[in-house]
Structure formats: C-alpha cells, structure tokens
C-alpha positions as CSV (number, residue, x, y, z in Angstrom):
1,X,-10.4,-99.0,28.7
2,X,-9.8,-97.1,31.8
3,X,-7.6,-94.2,31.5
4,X,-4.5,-94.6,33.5
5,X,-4.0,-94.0,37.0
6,X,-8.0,-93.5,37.1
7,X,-8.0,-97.3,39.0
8,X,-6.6,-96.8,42.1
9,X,-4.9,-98.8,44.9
10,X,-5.9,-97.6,47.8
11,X,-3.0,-99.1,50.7
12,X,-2.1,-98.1,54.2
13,X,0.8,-95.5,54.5
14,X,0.9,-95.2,50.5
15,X,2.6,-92.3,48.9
16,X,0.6,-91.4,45.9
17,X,1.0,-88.9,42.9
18,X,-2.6,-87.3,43.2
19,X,-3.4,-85.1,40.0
20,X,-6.3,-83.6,37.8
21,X,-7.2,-80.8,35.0
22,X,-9.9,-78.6,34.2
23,X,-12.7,-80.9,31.6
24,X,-11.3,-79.6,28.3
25,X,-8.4,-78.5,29.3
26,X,-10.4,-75.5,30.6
27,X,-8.6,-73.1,33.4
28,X,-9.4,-74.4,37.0
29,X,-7.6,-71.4,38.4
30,X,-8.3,-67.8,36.6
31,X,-7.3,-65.8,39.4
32,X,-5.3,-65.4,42.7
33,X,-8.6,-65.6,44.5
34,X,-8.8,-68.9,43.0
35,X,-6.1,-70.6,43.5
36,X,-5.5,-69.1,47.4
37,X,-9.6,-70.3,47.7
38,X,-8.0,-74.0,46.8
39,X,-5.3,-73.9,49.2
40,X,-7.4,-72.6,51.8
41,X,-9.3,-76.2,51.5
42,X,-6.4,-77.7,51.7
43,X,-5.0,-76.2,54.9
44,X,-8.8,-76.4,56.1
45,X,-8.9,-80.5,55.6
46,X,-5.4,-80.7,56.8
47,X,-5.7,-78.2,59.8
48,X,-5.4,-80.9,63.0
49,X,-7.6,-78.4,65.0
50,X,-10.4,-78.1,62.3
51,X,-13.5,-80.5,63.1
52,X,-13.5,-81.5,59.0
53,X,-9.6,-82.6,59.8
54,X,-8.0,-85.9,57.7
55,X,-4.7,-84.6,59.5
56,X,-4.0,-88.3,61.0
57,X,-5.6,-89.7,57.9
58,X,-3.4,-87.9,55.2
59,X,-0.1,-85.6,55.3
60,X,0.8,-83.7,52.7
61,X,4.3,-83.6,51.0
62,X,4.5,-81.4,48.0
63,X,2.1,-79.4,45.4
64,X,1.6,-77.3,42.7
65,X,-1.2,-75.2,41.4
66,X,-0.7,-74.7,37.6
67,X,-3.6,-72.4,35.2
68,X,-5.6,-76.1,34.4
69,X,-4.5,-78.5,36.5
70,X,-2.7,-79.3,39.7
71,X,-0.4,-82.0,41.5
72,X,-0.4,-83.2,44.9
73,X,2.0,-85.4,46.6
74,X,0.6,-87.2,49.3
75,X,0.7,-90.3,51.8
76,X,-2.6,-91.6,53.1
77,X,-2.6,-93.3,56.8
78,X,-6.0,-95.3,56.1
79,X,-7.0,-96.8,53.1
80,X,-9.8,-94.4,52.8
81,X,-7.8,-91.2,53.3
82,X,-7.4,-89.7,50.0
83,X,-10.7,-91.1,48.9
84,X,-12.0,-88.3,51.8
85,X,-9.7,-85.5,50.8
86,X,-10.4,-85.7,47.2
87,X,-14.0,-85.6,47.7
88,X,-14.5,-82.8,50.0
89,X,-11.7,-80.8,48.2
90,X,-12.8,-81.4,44.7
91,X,-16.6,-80.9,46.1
92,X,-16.2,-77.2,47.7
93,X,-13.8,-75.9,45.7
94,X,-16.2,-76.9,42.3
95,X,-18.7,-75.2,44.6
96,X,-16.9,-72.3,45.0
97,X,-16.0,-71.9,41.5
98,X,-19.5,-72.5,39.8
99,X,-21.2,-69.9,42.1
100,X,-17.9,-67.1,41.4
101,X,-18.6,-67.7,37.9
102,X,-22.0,-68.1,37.6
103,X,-21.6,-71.2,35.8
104,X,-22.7,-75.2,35.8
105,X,-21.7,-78.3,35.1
106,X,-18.8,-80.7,36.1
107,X,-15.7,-78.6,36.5
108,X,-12.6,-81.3,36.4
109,X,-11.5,-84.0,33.7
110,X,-13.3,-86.5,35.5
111,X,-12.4,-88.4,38.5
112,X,-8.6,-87.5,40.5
113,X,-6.0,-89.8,39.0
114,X,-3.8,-90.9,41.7
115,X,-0.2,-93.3,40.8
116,X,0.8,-95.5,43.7
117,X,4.5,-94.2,44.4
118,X,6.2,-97.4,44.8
119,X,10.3,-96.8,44.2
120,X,12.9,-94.4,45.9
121,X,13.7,-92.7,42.7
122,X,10.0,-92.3,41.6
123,X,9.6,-90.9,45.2
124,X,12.5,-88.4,44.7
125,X,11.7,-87.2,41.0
126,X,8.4,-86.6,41.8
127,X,8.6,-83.9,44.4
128,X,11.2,-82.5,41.6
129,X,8.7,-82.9,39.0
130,X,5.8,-81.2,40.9
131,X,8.2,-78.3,42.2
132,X,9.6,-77.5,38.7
133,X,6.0,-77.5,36.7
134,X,6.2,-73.5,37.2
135,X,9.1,-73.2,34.3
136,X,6.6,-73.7,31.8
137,X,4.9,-70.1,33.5
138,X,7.4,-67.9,34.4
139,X,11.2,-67.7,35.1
140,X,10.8,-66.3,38.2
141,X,9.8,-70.2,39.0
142,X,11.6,-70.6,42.4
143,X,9.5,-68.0,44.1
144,X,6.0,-69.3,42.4
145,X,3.4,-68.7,45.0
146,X,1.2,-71.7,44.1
147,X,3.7,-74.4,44.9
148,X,5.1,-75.4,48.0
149,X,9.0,-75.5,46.8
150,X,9.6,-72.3,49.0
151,X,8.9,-74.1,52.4
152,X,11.6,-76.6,50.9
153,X,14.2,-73.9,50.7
154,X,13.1,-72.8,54.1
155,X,11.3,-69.2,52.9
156,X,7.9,-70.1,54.2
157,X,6.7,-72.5,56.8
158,X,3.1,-74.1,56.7
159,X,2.5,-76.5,59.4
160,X,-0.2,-78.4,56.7
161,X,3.0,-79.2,54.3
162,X,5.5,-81.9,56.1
163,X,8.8,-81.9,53.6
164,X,10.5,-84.2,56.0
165,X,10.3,-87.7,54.6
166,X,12.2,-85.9,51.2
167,X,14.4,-83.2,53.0
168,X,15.8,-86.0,55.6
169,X,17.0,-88.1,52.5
170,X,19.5,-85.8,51.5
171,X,20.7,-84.7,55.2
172,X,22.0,-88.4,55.2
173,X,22.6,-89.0,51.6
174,X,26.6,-88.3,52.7
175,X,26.3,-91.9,54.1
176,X,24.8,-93.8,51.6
177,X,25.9,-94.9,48.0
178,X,22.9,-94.0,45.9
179,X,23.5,-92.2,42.6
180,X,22.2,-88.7,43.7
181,X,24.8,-88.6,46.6
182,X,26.5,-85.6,45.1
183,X,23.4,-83.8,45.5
184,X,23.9,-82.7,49.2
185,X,20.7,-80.3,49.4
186,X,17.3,-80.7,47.8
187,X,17.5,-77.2,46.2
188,X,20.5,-78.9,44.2
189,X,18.9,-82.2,43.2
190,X,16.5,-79.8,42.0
191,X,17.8,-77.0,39.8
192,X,21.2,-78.8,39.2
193,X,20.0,-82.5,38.1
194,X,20.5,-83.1,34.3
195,X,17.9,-84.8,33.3
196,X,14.1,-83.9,32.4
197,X,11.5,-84.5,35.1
198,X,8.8,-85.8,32.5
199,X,11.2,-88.2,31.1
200,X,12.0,-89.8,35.1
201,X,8.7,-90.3,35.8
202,X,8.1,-91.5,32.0
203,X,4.7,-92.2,31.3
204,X,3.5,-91.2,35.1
205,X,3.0,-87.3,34.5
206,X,-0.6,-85.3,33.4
207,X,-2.4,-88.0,30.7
C-alpha cells in the first residue's frame, strides 16, 4: 500500500501541505549553511525576476525547516506547479548536500508527500502547525530563523513568502461568526489557542 499523502492530487489553485524527512530519519539540515543553502532555492525558484522562476506557477504561504525534515505550505496555480518546485528543489539541494559531505545516495524518505488542503480549519491549523514545530527545539521558538512565523508578526519581510490569504482572515474575522473569532490577530490564534496542532490536523502531520 501506498504510504499516505505519497498519491497526490494535483488541482488548479490547490493549497497543499508539502512535506518530507531525511531516509532514516537522518538529519537533512546539519548546519546553518545548510539550511540558508535550502532557502536560498526556495527564494531562487520563487524569485519572479530569476529565469528558473515558478513565481506565477506557485506562491508560497508558510514553512519550517526542522533538523530532519521540513513543511511547506503552498498553492499551486497549474496543475504541474509543485510537481516543478519539488523537483528542482529536492534535486539541487540533494546536490548540494552530497558534494558538502562527500557522500551518495538518495538523501530524502522517498518521494515529497503533499495533503490536498481542502477545509477552512485544516487551512488555518496548518500554518499554526508548521509555525509552532520549533517548540520541540528550542524555547526561544518565536524568533526561530528557519521558519517563516516572523514575517507573520511583521519582523522580517520576504517578498517570496505571501501571508496574505491567512493574515486577511483574521483582519475580518470581527465580522464573521466562526469559532476562532476571539482570536483577533494571527500571533494569538497561535500562541493562545488551546488545543494541540498535531491533534487538529489528526492524522495529516509527518507519517
């Protein structure tokens, strides 16, 4: 049987949860060099004036960049966006690592899995989710440089991350009558909600 998530449907304008660890459990990331060398891809595949850009193809919402894995949250324009991404991104930075390390062989647990977002509250939880991975790390979580919760509070900008389509829900959840109303900033539906992360996206999070 398939492992979940590993069959993917690929739709137009789908928001997907795009994740994958090292084979074994093995680190990915051993260094600061390493995981800056990963983002650089990403900004380098996202960038709309580089000539290997996706940037109309895939925007990027959310991510984090743990020791042995790492979580992406991200909507594909084209059906074949994130097919593209995934490729070249798991491709150079495999590259990069074998030759740092002087070492062979297939670096990831296999193929990317990627779970079609497909509810508001899945949508919500899993940008909270991704941003609050860093607690198992450190407690200095909020300022964790490998995860893109700081351009949510507004401390960094990167013009490759668009928070929008989650920021604008709470600028107008005054007006609505959904259960997370009283959570009037996304900092707060963050660090403030009671509940676990793992057990609102249930069986949805790293296999």
């Amino acid at each position: 049987m398939p492992s979940r998530n590993s069959l993917k449907l690929y739709l137009e304008n789908g928001y997907y949860h795009v994740y994958n660890r090292g084979a074994g459990k093995s680190e990915i990331f051993l260094d600061d060099q390493d995981f800056r060398v990963f983002l650089h891809y990403l900004e380098k595949y996202l960038d709309p004036s580089s000539e290997h850009t996706l940037a109309k193809e895939i925007k990027l919402l959310a991510y984090c960049l743990m020791p042995n894995h790492f979580h992406l949250f991200i909507q594909q324009a084209s059906k074949d966006g994130l097919i593209k991404l995934m490729r070249r991104l798991g491709t150079s930075y495999s590259m990069y690592f074998n030759n740092r390390y002087e070492r062979s062989g297939t670096l990831f647990q296999g193929v990317y899995k990627a779970a079609i977002v497909e509810s508001e509250a899945y949508f919500l939880h899993l940008s909270r989710y991704i941003h609050l991975n860093p607690t198992e790390l450190t407690e200095d979580w909020k300022r964790y440089p490998y995860s893109s919760y700081r351009v949510y509070l507004g401390d960094i900008k990167f013009y490759w991350i668009d928070p929008a389509p989650i920021l604008e829900f709470f600028k107008t959840a005054r007006s609505s009558n959904n259960t997370l109303t009283k959570y009037f900033s996304y900092q707060s539906f963050v660090e403030d909600y009671p509940t676990n992360p793992k057990e609102d996206l249930e069986a949805l999070t790293i296999d």
